[in-house]
Each structure stands twice: as C-alpha cells, then as structure tokens.
C-alpha positions in Angstrom: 0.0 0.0 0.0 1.6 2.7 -1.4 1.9 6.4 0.6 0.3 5.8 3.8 0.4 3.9 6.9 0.0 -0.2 6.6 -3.7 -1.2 7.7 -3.2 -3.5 10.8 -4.9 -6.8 9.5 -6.9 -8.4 12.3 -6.4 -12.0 13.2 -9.1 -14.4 13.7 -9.7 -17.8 15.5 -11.3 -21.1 14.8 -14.5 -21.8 15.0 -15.6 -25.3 16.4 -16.5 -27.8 13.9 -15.4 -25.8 11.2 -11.4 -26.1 9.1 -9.7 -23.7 6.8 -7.3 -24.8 4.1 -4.9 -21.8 3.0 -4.0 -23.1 -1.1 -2.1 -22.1 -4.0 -3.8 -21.2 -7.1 -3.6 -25.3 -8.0 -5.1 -26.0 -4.7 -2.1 -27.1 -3.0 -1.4 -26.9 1.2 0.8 -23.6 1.8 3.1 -23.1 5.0 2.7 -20.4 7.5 2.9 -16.9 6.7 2.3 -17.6 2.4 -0.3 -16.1 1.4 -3.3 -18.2 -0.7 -7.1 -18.5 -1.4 -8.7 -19.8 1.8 -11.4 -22.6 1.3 -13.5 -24.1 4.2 -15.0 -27.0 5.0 -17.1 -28.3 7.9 -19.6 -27.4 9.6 -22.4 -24.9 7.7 -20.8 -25.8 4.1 -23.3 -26.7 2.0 -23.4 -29.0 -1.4 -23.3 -26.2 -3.9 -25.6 -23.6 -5.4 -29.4 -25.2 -6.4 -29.7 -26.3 -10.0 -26.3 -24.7 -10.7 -23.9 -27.4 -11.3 -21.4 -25.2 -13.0 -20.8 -22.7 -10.6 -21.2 -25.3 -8.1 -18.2 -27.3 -9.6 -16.2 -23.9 -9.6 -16.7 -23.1 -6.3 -17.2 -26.4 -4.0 -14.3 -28.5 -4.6 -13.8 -31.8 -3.0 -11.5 -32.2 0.0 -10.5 -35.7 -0.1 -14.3 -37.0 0.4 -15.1 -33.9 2.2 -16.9 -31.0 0.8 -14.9 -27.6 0.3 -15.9 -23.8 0.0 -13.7 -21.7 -2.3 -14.4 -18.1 0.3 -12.8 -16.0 -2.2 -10.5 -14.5 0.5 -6.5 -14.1 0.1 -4.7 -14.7 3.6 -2.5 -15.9 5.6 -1.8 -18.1 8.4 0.3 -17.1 11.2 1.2 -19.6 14.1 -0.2 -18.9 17.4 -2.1 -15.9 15.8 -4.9 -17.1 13.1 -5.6 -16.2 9.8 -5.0 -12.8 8.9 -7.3 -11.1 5.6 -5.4 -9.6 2.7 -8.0 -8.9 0.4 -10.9 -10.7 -2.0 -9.9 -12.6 -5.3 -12.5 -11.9 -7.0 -15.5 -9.5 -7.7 -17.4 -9.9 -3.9 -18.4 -7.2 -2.1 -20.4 -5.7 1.0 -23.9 -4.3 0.3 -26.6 -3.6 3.6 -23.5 -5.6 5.7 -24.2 -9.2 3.6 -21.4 -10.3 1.1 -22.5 -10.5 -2.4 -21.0 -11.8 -5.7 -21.9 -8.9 -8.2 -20.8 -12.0 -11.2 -23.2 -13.7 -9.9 -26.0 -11.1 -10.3 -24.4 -10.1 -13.7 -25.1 -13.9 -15.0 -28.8 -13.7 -13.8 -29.6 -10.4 -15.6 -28.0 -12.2 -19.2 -30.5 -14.8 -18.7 -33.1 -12.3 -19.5 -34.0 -12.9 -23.4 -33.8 -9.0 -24.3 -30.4 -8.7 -22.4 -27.5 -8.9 -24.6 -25.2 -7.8 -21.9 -25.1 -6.3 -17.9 -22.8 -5.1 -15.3 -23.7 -3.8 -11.9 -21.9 -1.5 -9.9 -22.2 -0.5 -5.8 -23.1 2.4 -4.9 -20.4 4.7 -3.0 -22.5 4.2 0.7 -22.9 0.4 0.0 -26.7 0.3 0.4 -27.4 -1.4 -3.2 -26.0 -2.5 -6.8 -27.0 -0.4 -10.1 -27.6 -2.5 -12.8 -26.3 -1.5 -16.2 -28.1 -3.8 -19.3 -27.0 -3.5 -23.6 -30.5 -3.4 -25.1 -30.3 -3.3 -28.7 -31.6 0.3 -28.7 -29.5 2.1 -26.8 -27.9 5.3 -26.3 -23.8 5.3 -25.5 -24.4 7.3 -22.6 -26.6 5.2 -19.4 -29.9 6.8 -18.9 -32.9 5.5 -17.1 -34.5 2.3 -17.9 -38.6 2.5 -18.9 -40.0 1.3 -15.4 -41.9 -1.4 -17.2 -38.6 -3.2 -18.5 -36.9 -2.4 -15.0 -40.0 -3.9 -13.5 -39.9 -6.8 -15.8 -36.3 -7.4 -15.2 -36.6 -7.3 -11.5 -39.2 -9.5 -11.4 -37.1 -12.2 -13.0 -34.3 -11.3 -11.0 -36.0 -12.0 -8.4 -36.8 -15.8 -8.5 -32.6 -15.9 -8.7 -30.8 -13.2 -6.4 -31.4 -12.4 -2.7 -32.7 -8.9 -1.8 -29.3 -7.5 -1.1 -28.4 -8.5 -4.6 -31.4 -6.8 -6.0 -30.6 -3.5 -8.2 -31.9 -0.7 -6.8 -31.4 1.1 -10.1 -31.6 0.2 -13.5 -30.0 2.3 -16.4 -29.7 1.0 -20.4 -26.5 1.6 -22.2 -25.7 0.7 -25.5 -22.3 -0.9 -25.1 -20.9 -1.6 -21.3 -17.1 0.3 -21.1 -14.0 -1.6 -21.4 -10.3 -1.2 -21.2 -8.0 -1.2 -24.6 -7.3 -5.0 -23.6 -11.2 -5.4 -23.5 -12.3 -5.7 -19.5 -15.2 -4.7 -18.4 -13.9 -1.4 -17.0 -15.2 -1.2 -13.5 -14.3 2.0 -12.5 -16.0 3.9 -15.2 -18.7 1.8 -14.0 -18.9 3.3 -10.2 -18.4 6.4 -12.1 -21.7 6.3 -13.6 -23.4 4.2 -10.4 -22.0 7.4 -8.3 -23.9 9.7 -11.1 -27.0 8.0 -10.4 -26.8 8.9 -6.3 -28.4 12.4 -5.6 -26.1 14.5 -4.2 -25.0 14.1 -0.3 -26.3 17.5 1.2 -24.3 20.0 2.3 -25.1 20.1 5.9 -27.4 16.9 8.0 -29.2 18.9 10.7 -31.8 17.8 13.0 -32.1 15.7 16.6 -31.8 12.5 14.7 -28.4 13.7 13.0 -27.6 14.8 16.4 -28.0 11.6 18.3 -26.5 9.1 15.4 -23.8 11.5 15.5 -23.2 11.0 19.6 -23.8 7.6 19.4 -21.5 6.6 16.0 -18.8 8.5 17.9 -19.0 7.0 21.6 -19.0 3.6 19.8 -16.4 4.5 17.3 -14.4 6.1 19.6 -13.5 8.7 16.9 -15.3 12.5 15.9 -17.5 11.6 13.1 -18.2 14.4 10.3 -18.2 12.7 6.7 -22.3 12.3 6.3 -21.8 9.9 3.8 -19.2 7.2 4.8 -20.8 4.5 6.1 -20.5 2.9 9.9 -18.2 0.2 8.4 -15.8 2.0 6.4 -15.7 4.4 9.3 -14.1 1.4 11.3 -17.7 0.0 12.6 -18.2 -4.1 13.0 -21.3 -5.9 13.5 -21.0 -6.1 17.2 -20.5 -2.3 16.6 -23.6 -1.9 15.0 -25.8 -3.9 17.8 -23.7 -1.4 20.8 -25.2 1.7 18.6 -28.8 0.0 18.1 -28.8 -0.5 22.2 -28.0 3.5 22.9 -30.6 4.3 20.1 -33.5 2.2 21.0 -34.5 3.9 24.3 -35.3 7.1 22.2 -36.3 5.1 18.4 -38.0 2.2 20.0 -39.1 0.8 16.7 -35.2 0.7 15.5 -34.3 -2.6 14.1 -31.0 -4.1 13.9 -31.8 -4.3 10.1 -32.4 -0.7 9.5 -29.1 -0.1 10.8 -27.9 -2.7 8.4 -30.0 -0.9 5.6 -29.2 2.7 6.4 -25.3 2.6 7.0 -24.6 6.1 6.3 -24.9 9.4 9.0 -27.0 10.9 6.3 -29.4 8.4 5.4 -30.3 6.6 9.0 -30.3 10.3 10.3 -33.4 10.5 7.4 -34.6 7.4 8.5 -34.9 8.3 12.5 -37.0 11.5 11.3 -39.8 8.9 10.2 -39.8 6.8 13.1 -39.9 10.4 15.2 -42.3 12.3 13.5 -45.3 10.7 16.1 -43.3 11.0 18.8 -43.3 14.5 18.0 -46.2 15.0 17.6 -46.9 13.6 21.0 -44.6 16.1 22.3 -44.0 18.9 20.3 -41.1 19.7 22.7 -38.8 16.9 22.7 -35.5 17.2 20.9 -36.8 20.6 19.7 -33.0 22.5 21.5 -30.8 19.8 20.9 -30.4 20.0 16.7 -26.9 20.5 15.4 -25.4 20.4 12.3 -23.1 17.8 11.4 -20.5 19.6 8.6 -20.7 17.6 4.7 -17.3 15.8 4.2 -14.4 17.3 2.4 -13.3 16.3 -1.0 -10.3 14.6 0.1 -12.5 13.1 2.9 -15.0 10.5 0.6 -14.4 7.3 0.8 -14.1 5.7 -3.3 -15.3 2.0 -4.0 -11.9 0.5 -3.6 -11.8 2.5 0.2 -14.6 1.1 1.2 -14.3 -2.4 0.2 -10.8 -2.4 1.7 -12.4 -1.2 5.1 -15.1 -3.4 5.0 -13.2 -6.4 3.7 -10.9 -6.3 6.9 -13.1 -7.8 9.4 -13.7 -11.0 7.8 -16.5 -13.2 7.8 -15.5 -16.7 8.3 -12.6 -17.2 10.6 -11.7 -20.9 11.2 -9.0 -23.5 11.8 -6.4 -22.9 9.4 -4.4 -26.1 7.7 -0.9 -25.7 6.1 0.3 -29.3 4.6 -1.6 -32.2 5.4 -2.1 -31.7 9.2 -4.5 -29.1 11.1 -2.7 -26.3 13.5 -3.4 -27.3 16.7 -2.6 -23.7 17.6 -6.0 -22.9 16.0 -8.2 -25.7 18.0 -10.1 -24.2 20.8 
C-alpha cells in the first residue's frame, strides 16, 4: 500500500467444527505466513448452489471426500495468531452488511432474453447495486431504464438473487465500457453508479443527526463528520452496530437491527430516524426541539471511493476458522 500507513490486518480464531485450508492457485497446502485462497469445510458448508452445477463445480471442490468452499479470500496463516485477511480474489463485495458476488448477479440479468449484456456496480455508501443492461436500442451514454422493462427485469431477477443482490437502479447503455485490452472497466462503472446517487447535502441537521452522531462517535471512539461514509468504512463491525442500536433504541424504540444494516450512512439513518420520530413529536411537540446541530458535509479529500470502502469493510472478515498448512490441522488454531 503505497503512501500511507499499513492497515493493521486483524487475526481471527477457529471456529468449532469448522477447518480452513490456506492453497495455491492449484489447490495445493501452503506453509505459514504464504499467502493463498482460503477454502472451508465443515460445519455450515453446504453441497453447492441449487440447480447450478457449474458454478457449483467452480466453487465447492472436493476435500479428499469432504466437501470444500472456495471463500474468495486471500490470507495468511500465522502460528499462534490465526488467519490474517489480505484482500478478496474476485469480484465480492459488502452491500446492507451481507457479502455478495456482483458476477453472480451479472449472470442472472444475461439470462433475460432482451439482455445482450449487464454489469452492476455498488453504490459509494454500500446500500445497493446499479444494474447497467445493452439493449439493442441504446444510447452510449446510461440513462434511465422504462419502469416497465426495470419492472420486468426485476421480477425475474427476483426468483434468482437475494434482496441485497437486487438492483436498486436500472440504467440501459448501449455498449458496457471496457479497457484497450477489452475488460469490463469497472471504475467507469462506479463512475456512472455514483452519477445516479443524488447529491450528499451540504449540511445533515436535526435531533436525529444529532443523536447518530453521539452515538456513532462514543462507539467508534473517533469524531464523526463525513455524512456519507458508512459505519463500516468508518471502522464500525457488526458487534459495533448492535452497541449503537442499544443506545438508540430507548429514544427510536421501533429501531431494528436491520435498518441499521439498511441505512449505513450518518445521512441516510439520520433520514430514517426522522420517520420513526415524527409521532413521537407529535406527542410532544417539545422533545429534541434544542438539541439540533449540524453535522458539517465531508471534504473532497475526505470520501471514501469503491476500492476505500471495500478495503475497510473487507478487513473484518466473515468466516474465521482453523487454518491447515500441509496435510495436518494447526493445533494452535483448536479451541
């Protein structure tokens, strides 16, 4: 990581019933400290995806009888410590706090007969995908689907994806961007997903802003000021998230753990709060009515791209385990 200070990569411990292989790119064992592909196996793998035998076969190799997950994680195993995350392998990625495989939403949108193409991008506060579909009337530039064919496209995406994996937006383009070797060039698609968000508001005022403010920054332990980085990219884990939903609940008592999940961003559970307080208010036209404040926009310098974001998120990872290196599991791991 060029420029700045190394990010301290957490380690994590096993879990019981439950082993991690660390593996080359051919599959093979690796030694402590090389970094590889973790795959797990044990308890809570399944037998592959429903009534998708390729993918399946891509992603669920056999263990020597046993069945294997491949996580999609790069790290490495350190003795006495656990495994340490590096970074993802491939195109997963955090929306509304579940991991999602935006290839695998990609595939389910070309299934569509009047899809020739699609991409999706995440949007810059990680609360849904933008899907971008080659129709074969198209302009070059992305602009709004018709909200019958987003409608119709949904609907099939539906009986496929989970509601994470759902686009929130849907945009037509005539060709998707690539690079001169012919990628898909992703970051001129978070370019155009970023387009698609209004703009974040210069200045979040209210009680709500106010108390997600006190509360982000007693459980982050840091001043918070950037409206529209969300709780995990801001250093926030799930435990994190469930301290915050305890201090808010007394005032928001129909706060869910999910719309935390949902609204990850100052700006947007701030706007959220405001619905849940607008009987309470008028119940009592008085209370919270002195304690607004204005929490300043973030700088330029201070937003958080894609890549920042999925960095931050990415290092808390989801699955630690017991880590094997050769043919025997590190007892160091076993609980």
């Amino acid at each position: 990581m060029g420029g700045g200070a190394r990010r301290t990569r957490s380690h994590r411990l096993p879990l019981a019933g439950v082993r991690c292989h660390v593996v080359d790119h051919v599959g093979r064992d690796l030694p402590p400290g090389c970094p590889g592909e973790l795959i797990i196996s044990g308890t809570g793998v399944g037998d592959g995806y429903w009534r998708r035998p390729e993918l399946t076969a891509e992603r669920f190799p056999d263990l020597s009888g046993a069945t294997g997950y491949r996580s999609g994680d790069l790290v490495s195993f350190s003795p006495g410590a656990g495994l340490a995350f590096l970074h993802r392998t491939d195109q997963q990625v955090k929306v509304l706090g579940q991991r999602i495989e935006t290839g695998e939403i990609e595939a389910t949108l070309r299934r569509h007969s009047t899809v020739r193409d699609a991409a999706v991008a995440v949007l810059p506060d990680r609360t849904g995908v933008v899907a971008f579909v080659v129709l074969e009337e198209a302009d070059s530039q992305p602009r709004p689907l018709p909200a019958d064919v987003a409608a119709e496209l949904r609907r099939d995406a539906e009986k496929w994806l989970t509601g994470a994996m759902l686009p929130t937006a849907w945009f037509q383009v005539h060709e998707l961007p690539r690079s001169p070797n012919g990628k898909l060039d992703r970051p001129t698609l978070t370019g155009w997903a970023t387009q698609a968000v209004p703009a974040v508001p210069a200045t979040v005022t209210g009680s709500s802003a106010q108390a997600v403010a006190e509360v982000w920054e007693r459980v982050l332990g840091t001043p918070v000021t950037d409206t529209g980085a969300t709780f995990f990219s801001l250093g926030g884990t799930s435990s994190g998230v469930l301290r915050a939903l305890a201090q808010l609940q007394p005032r928001y008592p129909r706060l869910h753990a999910a719309d935390l999940f949902r609204h990850t961003t100052l700006r947007t559970l701030a706007a959220h709060l405001d619905t849940l307080d607008g009987a309470a208010e008028r119940t009592d036209p008085q209370a919270g009515g002195d304690r607004a404040r204005t929490v300043p926009a973030p700088s330029a310098a201070g937003k958080h791209s894609a890549d920042n974001l999925e960095e931050s998120n990415a290092a808390v990872p989801d699955v630690p385990a017991l880590c094997r290196s050769g043919s025997r599991p590190v007892p160091a791991l076993a609980r």
